[in-house]
N, C-alpha and C positions, 0 to 999 in steps of 0.2 A: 527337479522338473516342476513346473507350474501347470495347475489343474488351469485351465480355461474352461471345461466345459460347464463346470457351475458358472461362470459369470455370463457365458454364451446361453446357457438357461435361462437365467435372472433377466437379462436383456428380451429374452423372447416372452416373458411374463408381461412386459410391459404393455401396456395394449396403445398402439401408433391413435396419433389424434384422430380422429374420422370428422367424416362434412354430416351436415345435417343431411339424411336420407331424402331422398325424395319421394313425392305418394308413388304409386304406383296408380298407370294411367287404366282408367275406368271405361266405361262405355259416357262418363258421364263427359268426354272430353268433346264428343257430339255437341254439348252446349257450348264450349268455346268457337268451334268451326262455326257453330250456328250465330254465335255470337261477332265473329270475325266479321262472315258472308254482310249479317244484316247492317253492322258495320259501314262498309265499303256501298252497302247498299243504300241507309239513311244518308252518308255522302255525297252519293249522286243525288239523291231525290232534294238534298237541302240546294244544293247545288242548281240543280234545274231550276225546283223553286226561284232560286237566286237569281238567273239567269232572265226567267220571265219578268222578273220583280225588276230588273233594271231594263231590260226592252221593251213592256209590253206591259207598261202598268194599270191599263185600261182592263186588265183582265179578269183581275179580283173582282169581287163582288160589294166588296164596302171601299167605301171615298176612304181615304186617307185619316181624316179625322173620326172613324172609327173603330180604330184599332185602338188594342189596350193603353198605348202608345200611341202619339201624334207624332210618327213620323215618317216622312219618306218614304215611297214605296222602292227608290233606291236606295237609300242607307240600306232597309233592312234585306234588299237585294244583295246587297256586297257582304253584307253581315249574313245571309245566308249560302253562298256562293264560299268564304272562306271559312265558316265553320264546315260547311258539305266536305270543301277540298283535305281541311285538318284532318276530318273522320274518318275519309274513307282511308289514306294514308296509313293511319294509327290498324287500322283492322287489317292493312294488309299485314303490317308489324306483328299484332296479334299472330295472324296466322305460322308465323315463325318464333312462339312464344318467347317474347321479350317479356318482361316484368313491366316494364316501362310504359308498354301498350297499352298492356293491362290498366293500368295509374290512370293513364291519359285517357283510355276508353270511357271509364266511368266517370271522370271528371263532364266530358265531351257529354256523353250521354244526358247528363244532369244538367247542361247547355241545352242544347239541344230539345229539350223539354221546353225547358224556359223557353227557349224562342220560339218553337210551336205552340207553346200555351196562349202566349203575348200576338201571334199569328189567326189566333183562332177565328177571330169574326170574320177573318178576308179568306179561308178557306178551311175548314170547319171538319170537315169528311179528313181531306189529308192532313190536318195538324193530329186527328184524333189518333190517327193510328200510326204516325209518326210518333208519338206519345205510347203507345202500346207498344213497340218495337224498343224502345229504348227502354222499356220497363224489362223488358226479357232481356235484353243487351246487358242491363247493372245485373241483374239476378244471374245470369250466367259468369259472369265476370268477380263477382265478387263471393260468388257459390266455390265454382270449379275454375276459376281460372287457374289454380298453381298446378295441376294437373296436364294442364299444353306441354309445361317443361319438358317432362320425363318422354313426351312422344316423339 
């Protein structure tokens, strides 16, 4: 007769491949949601932006020629209207943590700066803290985003 239970042993020694663990979700996944929320939220607000900037470009407060940029108060209406639509999208993503969102979020965010920086003279108050909101947006994202996963 043939022993098997040695090699039924030897077999069980082997230890099966395993996946990378994942963290274990913190209270710090509060800055994802937060980070999603403000998201979907810098979105809309780029977006509105965007929306006045191409009906209603009498509204701003500097002429056209001075802005960082000399151009269009529509160009930068469409360019604000489709970066708005990109983000708020990406953050609802977020919210069901894709990796991906993640990626796009901080890319967007780093946009998103830039065109409010480049926005500044024609409204000053909301570029500032559209600039504030994306700074908590990368920090969260790029802190605690792999944390969403596990929730």
């Amino acid at each position: 007769m043939t022993d098997t239970s040695s090699s039924a042993s030897a077999a069980a020694r082997i230890p099966a491949p395993s996946r990378p663990a994942r963290p274990e979700a913190t209270g710090w996944v509060g800055w994802i949601v937060f980070a999603a929320v403000m998201m979907v939220m810098i979105g809309v607000l780029h977006a509105i932006e965007g929306l006045v900037a191409i009906f209603k470009d009498s509204y701003y407060v500097v002429a056209k020629s001075g802005l960082v940029f000399a151009v269009d108060y529509t160009v930068w209406g469409w360019v604000h209207l489709i970066l708005g639509l990109v983000t708020a999208l990406a953050g609802v993503a977020l919210l069901t943590g894709r990796m991906w969102a993640r990626a796009v979020g901080v890319v967007l965010a780093l946009f998103s700066i830039l065109a409010s920086f480049t926005f500044m003279s024609a409204y000053p108050l909301w570029s500032i803290t559209l600039i504030v909101v994306d700074t908590l947006v990368i920090y969260a994202l790029t802190v605690h985003g792999r944390e969403m996963q596990s929730v």
